[in-house]
C-alpha positions in Angstrom: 87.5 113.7 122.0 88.2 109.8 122.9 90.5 109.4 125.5 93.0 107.0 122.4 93.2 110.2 120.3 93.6 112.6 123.2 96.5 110.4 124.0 97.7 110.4 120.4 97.8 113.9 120.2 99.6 114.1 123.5 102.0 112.1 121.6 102.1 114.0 119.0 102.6 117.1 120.3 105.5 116.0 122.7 107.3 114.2 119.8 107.2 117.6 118.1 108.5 119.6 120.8 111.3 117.2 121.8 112.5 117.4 117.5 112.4 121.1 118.0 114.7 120.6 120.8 116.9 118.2 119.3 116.7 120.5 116.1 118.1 123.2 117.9 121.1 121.5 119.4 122.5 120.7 116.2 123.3 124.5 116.1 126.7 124.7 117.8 125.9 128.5 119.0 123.1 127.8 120.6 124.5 124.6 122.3 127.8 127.2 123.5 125.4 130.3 124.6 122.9 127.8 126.5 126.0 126.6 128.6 127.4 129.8 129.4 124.1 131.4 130.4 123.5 128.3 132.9 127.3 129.0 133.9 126.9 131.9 134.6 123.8 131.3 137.4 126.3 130.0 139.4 
């Protein structure tokens, strides 16, 4: 692979990941049981 589409697809990829992420905050649940589990490490 050329280093420009190795790079793309880097991109790409992380693009696609940080949607997921972003996707999955819109859920308020998730948003409320992600903060008590981290408040609960302390």
């Amino acid at each position: 692979m050329k280093r420009a589409a190795r790079r793309s697809l880097a991109w790409a990829i992380a693009v696609l990941v940080l949607a997921a992420v972003f996707a999955a905050y819109l859920n308020p649940h998730l948003a409320v049981d992600l903060a008590g589990r981290v408040w609960a490490c302390f």
